[in-house]
C-alpha positions as a Markdown table, in Angstrom:
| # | Residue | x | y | z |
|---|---|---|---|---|
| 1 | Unk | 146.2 | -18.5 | 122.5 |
| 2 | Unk | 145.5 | -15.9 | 119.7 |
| 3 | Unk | 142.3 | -16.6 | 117.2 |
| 4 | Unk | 144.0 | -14.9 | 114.2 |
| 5 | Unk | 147.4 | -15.9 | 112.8 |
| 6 | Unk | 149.2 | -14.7 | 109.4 |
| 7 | Unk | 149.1 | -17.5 | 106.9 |
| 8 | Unk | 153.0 | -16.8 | 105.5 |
| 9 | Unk | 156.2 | -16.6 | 106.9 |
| 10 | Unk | 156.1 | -13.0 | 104.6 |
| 11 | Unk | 153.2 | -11.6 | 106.5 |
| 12 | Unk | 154.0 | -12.9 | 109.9 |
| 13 | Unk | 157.6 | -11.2 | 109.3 |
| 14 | Unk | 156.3 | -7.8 | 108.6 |
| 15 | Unk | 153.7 | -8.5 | 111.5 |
| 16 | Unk | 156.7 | -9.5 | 113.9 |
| 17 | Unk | 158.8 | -6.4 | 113.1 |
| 18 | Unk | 156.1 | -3.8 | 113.3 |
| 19 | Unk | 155.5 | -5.3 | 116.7 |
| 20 | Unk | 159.3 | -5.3 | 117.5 |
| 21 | Unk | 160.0 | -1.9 | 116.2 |
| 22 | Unk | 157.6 | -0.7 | 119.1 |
| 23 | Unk | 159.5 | -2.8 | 121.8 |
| 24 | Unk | 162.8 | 0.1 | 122.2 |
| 25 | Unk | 161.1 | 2.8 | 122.8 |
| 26 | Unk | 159.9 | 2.3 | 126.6 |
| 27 | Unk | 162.8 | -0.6 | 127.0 |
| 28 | Unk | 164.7 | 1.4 | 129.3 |
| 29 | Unk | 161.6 | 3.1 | 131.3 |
| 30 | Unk | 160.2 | -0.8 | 131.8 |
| 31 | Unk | 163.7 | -2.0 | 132.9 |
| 32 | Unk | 163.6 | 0.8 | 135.9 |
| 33 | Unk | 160.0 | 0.5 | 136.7 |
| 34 | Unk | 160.2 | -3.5 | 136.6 |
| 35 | Unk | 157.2 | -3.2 | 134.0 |
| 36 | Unk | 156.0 | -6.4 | 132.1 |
| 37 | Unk | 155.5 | -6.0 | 128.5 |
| 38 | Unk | 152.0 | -8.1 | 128.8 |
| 39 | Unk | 150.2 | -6.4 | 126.1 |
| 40 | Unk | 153.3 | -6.4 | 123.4 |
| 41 | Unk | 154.0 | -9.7 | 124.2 |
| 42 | Unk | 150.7 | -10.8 | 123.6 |
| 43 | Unk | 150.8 | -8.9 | 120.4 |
| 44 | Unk | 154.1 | -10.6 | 119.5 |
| 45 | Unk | 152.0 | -14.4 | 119.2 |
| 46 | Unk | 149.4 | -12.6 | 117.4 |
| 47 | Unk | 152.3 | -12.2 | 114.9 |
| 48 | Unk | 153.5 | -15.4 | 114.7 |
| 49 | Unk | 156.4 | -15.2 | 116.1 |
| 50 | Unk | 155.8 | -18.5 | 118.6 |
| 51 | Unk | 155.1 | -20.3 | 115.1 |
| 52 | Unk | 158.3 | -19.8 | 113.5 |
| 53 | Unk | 160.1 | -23.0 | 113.9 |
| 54 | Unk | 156.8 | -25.1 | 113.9 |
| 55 | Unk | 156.5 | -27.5 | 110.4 |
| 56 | Unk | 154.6 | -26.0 | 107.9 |
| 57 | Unk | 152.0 | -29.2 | 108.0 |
| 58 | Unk | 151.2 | -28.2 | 111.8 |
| 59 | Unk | 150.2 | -24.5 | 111.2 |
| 60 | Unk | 153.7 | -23.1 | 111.2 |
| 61 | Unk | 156.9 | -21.6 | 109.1 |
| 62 | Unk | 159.3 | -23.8 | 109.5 |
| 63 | Unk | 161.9 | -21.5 | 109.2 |
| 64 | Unk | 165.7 | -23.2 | 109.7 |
| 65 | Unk | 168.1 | -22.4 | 112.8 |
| 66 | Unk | 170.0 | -19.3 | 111.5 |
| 67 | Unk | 166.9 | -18.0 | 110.3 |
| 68 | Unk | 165.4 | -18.4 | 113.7 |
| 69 | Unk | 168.3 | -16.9 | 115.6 |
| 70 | Unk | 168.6 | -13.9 | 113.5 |
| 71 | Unk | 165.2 | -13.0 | 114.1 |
| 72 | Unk | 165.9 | -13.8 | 117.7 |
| 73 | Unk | 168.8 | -11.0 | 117.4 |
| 74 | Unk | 166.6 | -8.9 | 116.2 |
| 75 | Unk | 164.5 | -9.4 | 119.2 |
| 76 | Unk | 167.2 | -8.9 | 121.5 |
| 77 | Unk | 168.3 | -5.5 | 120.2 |
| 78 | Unk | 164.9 | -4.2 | 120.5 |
| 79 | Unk | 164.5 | -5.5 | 124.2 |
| 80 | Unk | 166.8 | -8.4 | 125.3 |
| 81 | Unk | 163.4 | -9.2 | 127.8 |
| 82 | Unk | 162.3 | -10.8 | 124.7 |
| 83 | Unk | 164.4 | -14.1 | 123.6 |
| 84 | Unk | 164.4 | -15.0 | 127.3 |
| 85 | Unk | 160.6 | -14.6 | 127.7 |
| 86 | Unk | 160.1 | -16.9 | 124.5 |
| 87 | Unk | 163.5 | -19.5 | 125.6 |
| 88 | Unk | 161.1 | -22.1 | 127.2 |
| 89 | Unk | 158.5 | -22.0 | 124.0 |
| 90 | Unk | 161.2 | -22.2 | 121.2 |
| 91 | Unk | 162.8 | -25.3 | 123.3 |
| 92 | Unk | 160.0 | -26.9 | 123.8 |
| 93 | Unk | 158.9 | -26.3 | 119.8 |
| 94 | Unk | 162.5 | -28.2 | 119.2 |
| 95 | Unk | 161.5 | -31.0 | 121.4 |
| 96 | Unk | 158.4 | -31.6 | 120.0 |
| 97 | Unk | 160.0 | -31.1 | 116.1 |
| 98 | Unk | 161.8 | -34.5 | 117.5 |
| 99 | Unk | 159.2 | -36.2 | 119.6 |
| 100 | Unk | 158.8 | -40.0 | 118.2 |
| 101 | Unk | 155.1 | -40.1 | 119.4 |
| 102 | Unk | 153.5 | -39.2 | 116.3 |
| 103 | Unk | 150.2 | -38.2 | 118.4 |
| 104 | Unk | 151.8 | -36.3 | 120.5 |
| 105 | Unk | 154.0 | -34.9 | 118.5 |
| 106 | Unk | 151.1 | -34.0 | 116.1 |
| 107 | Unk | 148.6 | -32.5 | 118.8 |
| 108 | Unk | 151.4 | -29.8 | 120.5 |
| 109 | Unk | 152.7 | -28.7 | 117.3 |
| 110 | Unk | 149.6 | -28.0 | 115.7 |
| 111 | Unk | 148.6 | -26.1 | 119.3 |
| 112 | Unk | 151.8 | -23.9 | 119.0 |
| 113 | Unk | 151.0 | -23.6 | 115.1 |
| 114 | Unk | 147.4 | -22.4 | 116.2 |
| 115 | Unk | 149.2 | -19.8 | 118.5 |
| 116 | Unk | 149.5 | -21.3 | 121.4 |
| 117 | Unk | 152.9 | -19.8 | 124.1 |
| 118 | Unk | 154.8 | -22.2 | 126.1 |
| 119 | Unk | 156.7 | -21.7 | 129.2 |
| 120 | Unk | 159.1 | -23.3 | 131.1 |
| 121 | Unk | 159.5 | -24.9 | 134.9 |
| 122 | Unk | 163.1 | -26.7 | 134.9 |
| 123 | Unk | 164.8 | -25.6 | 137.5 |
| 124 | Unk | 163.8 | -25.4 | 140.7 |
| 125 | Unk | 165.4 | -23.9 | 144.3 |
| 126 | Unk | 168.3 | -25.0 | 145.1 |
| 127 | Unk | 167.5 | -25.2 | 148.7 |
| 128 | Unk | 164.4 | -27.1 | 148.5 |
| 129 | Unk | 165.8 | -30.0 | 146.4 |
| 130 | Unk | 168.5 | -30.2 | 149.4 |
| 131 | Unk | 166.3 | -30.4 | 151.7 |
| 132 | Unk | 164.7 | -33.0 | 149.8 |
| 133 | Unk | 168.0 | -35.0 | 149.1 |
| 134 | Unk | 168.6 | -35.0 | 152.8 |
| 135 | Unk | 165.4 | -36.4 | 154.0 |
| 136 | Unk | 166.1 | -39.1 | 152.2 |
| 137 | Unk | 169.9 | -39.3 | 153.6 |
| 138 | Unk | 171.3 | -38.5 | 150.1 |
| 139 | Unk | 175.1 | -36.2 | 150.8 |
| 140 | Unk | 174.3 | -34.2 | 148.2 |
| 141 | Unk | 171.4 | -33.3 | 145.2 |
| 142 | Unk | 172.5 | -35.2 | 142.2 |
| 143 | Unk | 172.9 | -33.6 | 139.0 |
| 144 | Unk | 169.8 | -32.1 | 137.7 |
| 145 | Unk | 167.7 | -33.8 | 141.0 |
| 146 | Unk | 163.4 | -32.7 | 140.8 |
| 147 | Unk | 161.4 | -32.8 | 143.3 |
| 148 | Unk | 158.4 | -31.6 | 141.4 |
| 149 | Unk | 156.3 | -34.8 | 141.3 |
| 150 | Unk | 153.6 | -35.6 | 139.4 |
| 151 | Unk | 151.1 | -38.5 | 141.1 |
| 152 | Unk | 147.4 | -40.0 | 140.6 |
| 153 | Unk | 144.8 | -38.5 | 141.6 |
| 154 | Unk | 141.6 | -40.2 | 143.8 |
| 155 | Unk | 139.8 | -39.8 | 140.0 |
| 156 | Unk | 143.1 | -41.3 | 137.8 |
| 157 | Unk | 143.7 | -37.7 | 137.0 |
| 158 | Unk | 148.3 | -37.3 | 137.2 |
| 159 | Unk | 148.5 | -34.2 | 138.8 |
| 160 | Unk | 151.8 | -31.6 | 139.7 |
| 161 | Unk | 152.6 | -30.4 | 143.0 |
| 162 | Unk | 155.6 | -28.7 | 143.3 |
| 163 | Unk | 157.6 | -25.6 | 143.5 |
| 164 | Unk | 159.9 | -24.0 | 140.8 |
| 165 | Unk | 162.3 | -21.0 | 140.1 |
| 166 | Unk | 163.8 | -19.3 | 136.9 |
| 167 | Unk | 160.8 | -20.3 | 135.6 |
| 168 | Unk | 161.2 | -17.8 | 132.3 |
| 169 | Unk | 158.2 | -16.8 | 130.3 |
| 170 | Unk | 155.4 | -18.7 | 132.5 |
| 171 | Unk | 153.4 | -15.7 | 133.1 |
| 172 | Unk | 153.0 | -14.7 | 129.8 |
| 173 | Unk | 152.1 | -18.5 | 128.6 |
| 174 | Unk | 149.0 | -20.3 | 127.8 |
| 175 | Unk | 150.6 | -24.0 | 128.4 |
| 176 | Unk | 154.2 | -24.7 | 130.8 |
| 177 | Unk | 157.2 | -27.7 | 130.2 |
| 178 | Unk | 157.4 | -28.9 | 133.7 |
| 179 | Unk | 160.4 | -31.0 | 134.5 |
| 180 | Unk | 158.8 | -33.6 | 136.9 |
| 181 | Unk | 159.5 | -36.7 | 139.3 |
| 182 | Unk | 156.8 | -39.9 | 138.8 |
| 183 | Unk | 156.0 | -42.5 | 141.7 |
| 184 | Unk | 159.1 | -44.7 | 140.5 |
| 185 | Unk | 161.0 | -42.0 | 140.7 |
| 186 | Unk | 161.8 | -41.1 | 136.7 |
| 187 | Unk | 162.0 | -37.7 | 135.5 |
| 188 | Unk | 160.6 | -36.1 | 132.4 |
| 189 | Unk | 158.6 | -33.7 | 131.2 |
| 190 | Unk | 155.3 | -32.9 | 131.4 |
| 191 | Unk | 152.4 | -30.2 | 129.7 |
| 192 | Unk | 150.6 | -28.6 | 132.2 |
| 193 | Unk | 147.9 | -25.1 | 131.8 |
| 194 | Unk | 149.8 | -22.3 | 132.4 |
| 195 | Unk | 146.3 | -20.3 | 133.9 |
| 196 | Unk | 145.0 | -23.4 | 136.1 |
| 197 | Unk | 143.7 | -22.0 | 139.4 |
| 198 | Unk | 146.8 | -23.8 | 141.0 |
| 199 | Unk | 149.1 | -22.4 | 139.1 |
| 200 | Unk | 150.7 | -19.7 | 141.3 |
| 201 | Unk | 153.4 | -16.6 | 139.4 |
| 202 | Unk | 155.1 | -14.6 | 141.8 |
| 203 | Unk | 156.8 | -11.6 | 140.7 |
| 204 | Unk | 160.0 | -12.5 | 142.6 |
| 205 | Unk | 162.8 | -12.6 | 140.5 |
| 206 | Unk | 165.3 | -9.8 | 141.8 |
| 207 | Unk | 168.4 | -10.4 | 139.1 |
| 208 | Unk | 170.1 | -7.1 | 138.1 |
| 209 | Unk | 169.1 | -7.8 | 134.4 |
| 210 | Unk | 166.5 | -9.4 | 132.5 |
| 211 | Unk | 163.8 | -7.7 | 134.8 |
| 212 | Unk | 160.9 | -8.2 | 132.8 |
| 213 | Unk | 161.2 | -12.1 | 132.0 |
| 214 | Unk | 158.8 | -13.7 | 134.7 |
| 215 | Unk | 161.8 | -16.0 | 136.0 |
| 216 | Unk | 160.8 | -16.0 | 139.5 |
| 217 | Unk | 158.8 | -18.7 | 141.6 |
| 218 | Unk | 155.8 | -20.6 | 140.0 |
| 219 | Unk | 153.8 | -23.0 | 142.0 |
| 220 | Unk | 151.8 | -26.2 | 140.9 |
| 221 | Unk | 149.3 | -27.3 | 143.6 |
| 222 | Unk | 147.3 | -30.5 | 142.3 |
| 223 | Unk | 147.9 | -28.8 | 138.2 |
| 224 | Unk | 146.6 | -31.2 | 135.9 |
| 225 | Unk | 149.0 | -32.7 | 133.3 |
| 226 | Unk | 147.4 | -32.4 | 129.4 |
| 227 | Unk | 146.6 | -34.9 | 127.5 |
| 228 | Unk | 149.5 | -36.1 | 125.2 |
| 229 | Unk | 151.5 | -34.1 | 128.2 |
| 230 | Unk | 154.0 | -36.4 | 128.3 |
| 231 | Unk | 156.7 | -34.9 | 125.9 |
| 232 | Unk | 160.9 | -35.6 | 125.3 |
| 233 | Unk | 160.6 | -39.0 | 127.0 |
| 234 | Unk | 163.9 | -40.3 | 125.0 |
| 235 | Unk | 167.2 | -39.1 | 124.2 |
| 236 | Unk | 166.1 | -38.8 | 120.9 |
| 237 | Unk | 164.2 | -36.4 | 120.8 |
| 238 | Unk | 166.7 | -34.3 | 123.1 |
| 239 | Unk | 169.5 | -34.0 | 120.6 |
| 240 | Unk | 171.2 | -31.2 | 120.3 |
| 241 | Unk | 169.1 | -29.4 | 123.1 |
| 242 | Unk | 172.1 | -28.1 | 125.2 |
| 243 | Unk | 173.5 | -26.0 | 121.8 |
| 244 | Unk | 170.0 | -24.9 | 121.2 |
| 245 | Unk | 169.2 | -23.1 | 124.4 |
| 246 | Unk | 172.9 | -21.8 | 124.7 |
| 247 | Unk | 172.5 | -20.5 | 121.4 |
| 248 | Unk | 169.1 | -18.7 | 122.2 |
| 249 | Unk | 171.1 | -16.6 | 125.1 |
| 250 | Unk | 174.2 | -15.9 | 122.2 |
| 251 | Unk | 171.4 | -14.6 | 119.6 |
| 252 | Unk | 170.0 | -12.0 | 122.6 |
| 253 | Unk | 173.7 | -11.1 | 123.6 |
| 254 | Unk | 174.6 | -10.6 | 119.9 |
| 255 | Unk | 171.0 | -8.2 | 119.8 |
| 256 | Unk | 172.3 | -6.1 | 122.9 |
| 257 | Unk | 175.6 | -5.9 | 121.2 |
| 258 | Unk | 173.7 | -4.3 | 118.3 |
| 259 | Unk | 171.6 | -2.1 | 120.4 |
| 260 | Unk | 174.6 | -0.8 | 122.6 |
| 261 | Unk | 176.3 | 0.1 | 118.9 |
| 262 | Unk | 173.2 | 2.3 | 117.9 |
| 263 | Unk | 172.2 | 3.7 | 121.1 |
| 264 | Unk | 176.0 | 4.9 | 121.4 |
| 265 | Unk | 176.1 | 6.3 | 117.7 |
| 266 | Unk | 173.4 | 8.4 | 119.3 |
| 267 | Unk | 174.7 | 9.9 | 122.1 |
| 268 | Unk | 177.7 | 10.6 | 120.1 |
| 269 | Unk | 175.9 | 13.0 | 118.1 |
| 270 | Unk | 174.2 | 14.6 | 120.6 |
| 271 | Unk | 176.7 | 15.4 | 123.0 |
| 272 | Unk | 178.4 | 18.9 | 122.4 |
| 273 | Unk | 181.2 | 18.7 | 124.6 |
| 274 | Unk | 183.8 | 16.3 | 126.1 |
| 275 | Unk | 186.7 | 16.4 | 128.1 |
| 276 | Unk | 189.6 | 19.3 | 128.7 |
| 277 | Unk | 192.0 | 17.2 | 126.8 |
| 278 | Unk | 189.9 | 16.9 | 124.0 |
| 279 | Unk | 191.2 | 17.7 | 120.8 |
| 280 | Unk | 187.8 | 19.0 | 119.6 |
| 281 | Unk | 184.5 | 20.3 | 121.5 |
| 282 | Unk | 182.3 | 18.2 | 119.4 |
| 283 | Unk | 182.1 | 14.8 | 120.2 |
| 284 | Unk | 181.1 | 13.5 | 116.5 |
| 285 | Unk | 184.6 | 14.6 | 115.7 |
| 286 | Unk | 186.7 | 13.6 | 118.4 |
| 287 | Unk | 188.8 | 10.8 | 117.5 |
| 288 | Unk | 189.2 | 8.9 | 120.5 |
| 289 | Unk | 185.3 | 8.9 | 120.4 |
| 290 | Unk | 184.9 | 7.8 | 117.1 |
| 291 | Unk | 187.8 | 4.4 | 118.1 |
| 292 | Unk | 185.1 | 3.6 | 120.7 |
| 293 | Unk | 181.7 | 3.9 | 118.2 |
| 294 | Unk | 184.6 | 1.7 | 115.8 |
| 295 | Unk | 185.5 | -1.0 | 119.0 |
| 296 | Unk | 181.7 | -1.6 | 119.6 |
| 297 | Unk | 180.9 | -2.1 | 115.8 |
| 298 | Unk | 183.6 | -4.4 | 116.1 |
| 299 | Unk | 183.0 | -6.2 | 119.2 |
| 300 | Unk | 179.1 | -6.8 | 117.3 |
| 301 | Unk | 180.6 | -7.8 | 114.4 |
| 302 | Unk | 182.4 | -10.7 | 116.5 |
| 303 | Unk | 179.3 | -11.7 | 118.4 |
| 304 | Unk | 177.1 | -11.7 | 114.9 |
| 305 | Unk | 180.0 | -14.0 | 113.1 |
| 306 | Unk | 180.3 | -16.1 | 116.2 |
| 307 | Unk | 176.4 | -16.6 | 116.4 |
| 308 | Unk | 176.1 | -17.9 | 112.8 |
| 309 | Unk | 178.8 | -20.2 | 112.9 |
| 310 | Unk | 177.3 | -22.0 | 115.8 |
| 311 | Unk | 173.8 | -21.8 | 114.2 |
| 312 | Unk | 174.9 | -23.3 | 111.1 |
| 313 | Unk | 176.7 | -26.2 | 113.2 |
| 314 | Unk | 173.8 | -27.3 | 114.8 |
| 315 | Unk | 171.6 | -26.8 | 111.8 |
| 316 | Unk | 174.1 | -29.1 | 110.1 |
| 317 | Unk | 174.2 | -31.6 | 112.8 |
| 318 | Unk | 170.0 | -32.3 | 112.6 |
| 319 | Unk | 171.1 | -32.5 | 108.8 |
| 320 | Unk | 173.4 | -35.6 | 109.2 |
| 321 | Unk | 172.0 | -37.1 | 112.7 |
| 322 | Unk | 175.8 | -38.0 | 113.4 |
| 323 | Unk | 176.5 | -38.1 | 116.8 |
| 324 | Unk | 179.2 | -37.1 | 116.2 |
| 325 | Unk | 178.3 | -33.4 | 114.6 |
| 326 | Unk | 176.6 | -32.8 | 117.4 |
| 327 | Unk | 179.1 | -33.0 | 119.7 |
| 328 | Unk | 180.9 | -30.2 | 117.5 |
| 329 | Unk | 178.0 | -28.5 | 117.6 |
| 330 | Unk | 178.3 | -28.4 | 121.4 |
| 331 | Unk | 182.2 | -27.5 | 121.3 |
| 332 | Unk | 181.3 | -24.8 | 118.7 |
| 333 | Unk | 178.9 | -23.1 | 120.2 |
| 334 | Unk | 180.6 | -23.2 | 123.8 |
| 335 | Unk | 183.3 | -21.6 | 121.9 |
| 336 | Unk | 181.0 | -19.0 | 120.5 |
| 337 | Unk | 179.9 | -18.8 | 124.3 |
| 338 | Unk | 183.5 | -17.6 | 125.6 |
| 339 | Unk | 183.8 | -15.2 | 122.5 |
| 340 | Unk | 180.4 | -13.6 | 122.3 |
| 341 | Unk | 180.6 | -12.9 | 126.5 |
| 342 | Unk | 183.9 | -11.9 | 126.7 |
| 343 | Unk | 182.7 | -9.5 | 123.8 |
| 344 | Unk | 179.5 | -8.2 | 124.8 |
| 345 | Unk | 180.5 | -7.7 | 128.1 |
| 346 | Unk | 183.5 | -5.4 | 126.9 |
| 347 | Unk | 181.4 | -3.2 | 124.5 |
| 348 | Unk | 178.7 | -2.7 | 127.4 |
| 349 | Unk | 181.5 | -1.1 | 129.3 |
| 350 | Unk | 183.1 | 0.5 | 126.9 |
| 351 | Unk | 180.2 | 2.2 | 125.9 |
| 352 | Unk | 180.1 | 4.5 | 128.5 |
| 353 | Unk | 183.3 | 6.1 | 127.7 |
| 354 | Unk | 182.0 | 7.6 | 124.6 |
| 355 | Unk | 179.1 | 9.3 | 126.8 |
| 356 | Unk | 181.5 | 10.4 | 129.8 |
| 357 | Unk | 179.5 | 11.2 | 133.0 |
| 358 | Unk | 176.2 | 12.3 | 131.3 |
| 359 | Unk | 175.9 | 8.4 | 130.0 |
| 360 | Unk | 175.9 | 7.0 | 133.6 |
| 361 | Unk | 172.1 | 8.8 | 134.3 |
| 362 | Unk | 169.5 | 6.9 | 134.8 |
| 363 | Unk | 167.6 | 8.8 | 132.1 |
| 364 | Unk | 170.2 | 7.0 | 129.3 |
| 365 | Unk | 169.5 | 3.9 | 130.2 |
| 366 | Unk | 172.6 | 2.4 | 129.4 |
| 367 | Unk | 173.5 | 0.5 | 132.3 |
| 368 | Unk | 170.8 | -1.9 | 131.7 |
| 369 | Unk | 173.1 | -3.7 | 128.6 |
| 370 | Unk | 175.4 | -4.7 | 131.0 |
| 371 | Unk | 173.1 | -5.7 | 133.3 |
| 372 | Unk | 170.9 | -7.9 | 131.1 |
| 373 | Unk | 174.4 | -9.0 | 129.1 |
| 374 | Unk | 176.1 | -10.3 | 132.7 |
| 375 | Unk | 172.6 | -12.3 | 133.6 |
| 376 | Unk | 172.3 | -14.1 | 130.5 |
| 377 | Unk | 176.2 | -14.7 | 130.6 |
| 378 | Unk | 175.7 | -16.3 | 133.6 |
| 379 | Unk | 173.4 | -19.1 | 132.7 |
| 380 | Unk | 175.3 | -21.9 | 131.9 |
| 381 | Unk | 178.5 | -21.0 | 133.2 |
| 382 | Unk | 180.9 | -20.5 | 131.0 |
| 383 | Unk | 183.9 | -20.9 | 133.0 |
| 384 | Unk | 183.2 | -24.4 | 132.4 |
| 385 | Unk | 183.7 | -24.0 | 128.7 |
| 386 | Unk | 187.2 | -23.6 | 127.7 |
| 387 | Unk | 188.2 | -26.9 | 130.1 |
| 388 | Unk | 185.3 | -28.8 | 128.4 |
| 389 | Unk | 186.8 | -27.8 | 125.0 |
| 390 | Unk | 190.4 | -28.7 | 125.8 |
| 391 | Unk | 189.3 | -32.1 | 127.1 |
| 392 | Unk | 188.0 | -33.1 | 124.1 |
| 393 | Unk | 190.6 | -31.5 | 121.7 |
| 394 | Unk | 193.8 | -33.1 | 123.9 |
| 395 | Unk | 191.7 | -36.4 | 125.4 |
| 396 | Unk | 189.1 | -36.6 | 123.1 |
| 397 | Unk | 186.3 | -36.4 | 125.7 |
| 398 | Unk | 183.2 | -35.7 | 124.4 |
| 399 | Unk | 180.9 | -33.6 | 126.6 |
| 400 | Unk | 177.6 | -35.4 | 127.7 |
| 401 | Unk | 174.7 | -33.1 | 127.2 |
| 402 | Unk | 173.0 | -32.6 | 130.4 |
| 403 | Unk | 169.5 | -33.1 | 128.5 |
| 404 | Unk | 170.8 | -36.7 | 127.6 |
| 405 | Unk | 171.5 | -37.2 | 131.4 |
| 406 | Unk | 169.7 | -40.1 | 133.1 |
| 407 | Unk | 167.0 | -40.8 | 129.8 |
| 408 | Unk | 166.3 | -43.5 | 128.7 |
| 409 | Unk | 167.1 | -44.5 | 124.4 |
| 410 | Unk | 164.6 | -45.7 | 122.5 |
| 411 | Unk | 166.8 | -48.0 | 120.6 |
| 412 | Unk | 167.1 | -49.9 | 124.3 |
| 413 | Unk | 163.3 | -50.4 | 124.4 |
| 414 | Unk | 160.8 | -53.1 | 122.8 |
| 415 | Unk | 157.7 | -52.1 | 123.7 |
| 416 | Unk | 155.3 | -52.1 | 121.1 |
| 417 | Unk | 152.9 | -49.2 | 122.7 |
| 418 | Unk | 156.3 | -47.3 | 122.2 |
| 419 | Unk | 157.9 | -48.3 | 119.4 |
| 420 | Unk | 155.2 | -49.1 | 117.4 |
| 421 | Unk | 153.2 | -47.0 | 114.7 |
| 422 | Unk | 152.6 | -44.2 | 116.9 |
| 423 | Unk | 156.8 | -43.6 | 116.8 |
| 424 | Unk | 158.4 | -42.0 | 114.2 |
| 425 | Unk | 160.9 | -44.0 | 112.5 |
């Protein structure tokens, strides 16, 4: 947690940039040496970046979705590392901008608009949760099945034991969402200290891209849970979730698309010579050079237009609170999932033909947009997408957001500790 902060959204932007201006620069060199960006990470929350989508009465800027992703795009073209470092902190700012404890809602923001980082502990190993499941003579792990628990301690203390993976952004936080199991087996999330003594990071994650992100294995042994740490308890305050954290991965694809455009532009004008049927020695004029620098612009311009559309969707759907918008929001931005990929992907191997043999060195760098383009295209699969879309446009079926899965609405309860003053109405 930083002790300075910027007071406007002005000065933290300037702050932000300067900072991200100085990310590019050894982006590639990190990427082969599997170096963290600790210290400009740190840097990046003294900057208020982490503050930008916290309420103005908390500490923060309050800035609105398209504002946040386009900053999140700019992030991504200086080192796509970043918007998947800061994933887990930006969702849990959105669950807590809808939490209906108005104590607990109050006492995180105004910790993230003090500076504070979050991480994130969601998932956790496949293997181990079927391991689990079959102790307990289950077939198979049902849909987003934890075995992270969190129990009583001998002093009344809840405490998390438990092991996770893909656990983005941990390393460099200062508090981590755990997804968690309790006694009576409900899940939810908890707060827990990312720098407790039994909080374990291991440098494990071995993915082709996104090699500085901290998404490997994190270990809780006996971590105690904060107070106000119980957080996103109801559906409620989950809405729209599944758009938001797609959209967070279309934002950094849409900032490598960017990056791949003006690190191309730049080895086109470098390079002296290209092939024996070249119509010209230097590559600046060669035509069929020039249609690939104009096919990237294009495939970035597709990816930008694709990203605001589904921004604005879901910034319209916390507008009206229909049910209803949000759903489209969901179609929308799976649709701006497909495009955006199938886009990205093409311009990071396109790319290379405007370098010839000289862009495939190590040196250039350029391999690593693919690489961090086809791991973040593979989080939340989108083979899935186009079906999901057809169902609802020929059957009418509505998608059920996997965040909504198995919690409870508060509409359903009438417990006065829950629903009473403390909840936001």
């Amino acid at each position: 947690m930083t002790a300075v902060q910027p007071a406007t959204l002005q000065e933290a932007l300037i702050g932000i940039r300067a900072v991200l201006a100085e990310f590019p620069s050894g982006a590639g060199d990190r990427d082969l040496a599997f170096e963290h960006p600790d210290e400009l990470i740190g840097r990046l929350a003294e900057a208020g970046f982490g503050r930008l989508r916290v309420p103005v009465e908390f500490g923060g800027f309050g800035v609105d979705l398209p504002t946040l992703f386009e900053l999140l795009a700019e992030a991504g073209q200086a080192d796509s590392n970043i918007p998947q470092i800061w994933r887990g902190h930006f969702t849990t700012t959105e669950i807590l901008r809808a939490e209906l404890d108005h104590e607990v809602r109050a006492h995180w923001l105004g910790v993230i608009g003090r500076g504070a980082v979050f991480g994130n502990a969601q998932s956790e190993p496949s293997a181990l949760v079927a391991e689990a499941v079959a102790a307990q003579g289950e077939p198979s792990p049902p849909w987003g099945a934890t075995i992270t628990r969190v129990e009583a301690g001998a002093d009344g203390q809840r405490l998390v034991s438990g092991t996770k993976f893909y656990s983005t952004g941990s390393r460099y936080a200062d508090y981590i969402r755990a997804a968690v199991v309790d006694e009576a087996g409900e899940r939810g999330f908890v707060v827990i200290p990312a720098r407790h003594p039994g909080v374990t990071h291991v440098d494990d994650w071995d993915g082709v891209g996104q090699r500085q992100t901290g998404s490997g294995t994190t270990l809780f042994e006996k971590v105690p849970v904060q107070e106000h740490g119980d957080i996103g308890r109801f559906k409620e305050s989950l809405r729209g979730l599944d758009s938001f954290v797609q959209i967070v991965h279309l934002a950094n694809l849409t900032g490598i698309a960017r990056s791949l455009v003006a690190e191309t532009v730049d080895i086109v004008r470098g390079r002296t010579r290209t092939s024996l049927h070249a119509t010209t020695q230097q590559a600046s004029a060669d035509p069929e050079v020039l249609g690939v620098i104009g096919t990237l612009h294009t495939r970035s311009l597709t990816a930008e237009t694709l990203l605001r559309l589904a921004a604005e969707r879901l910034e319209a759907a916390h507008g009206t609170g229909a049910e209803s918008d949000y759903t489209r929001a969901y179609l929308d931005a799976s649709a701006a999932q497909i495009g955006i990929i199938e886009a990205v992907l093409d311009a990071a191997s396109r790319a290379f033909d405007a370098g010839g043999s000289s862009a495939v060195r190590n040196s250039v760098h350029l391999d690593r947009h693919w690489r961090n383009a086809r791991t973040l295209a593979s989080h939340n699969p989108v083979v899935y997408k186009p079906r999901v879309i057809g169902d609802f446009l020929v059957n009418g079926v509505a998608p059920v957001p996997g965040y909504y899965r198995n919690r409870p609405s508060i509409t359903a309860l009438t417990d006065e500790s829950v629903t009473g003053e403390r909840v936001a109405q």
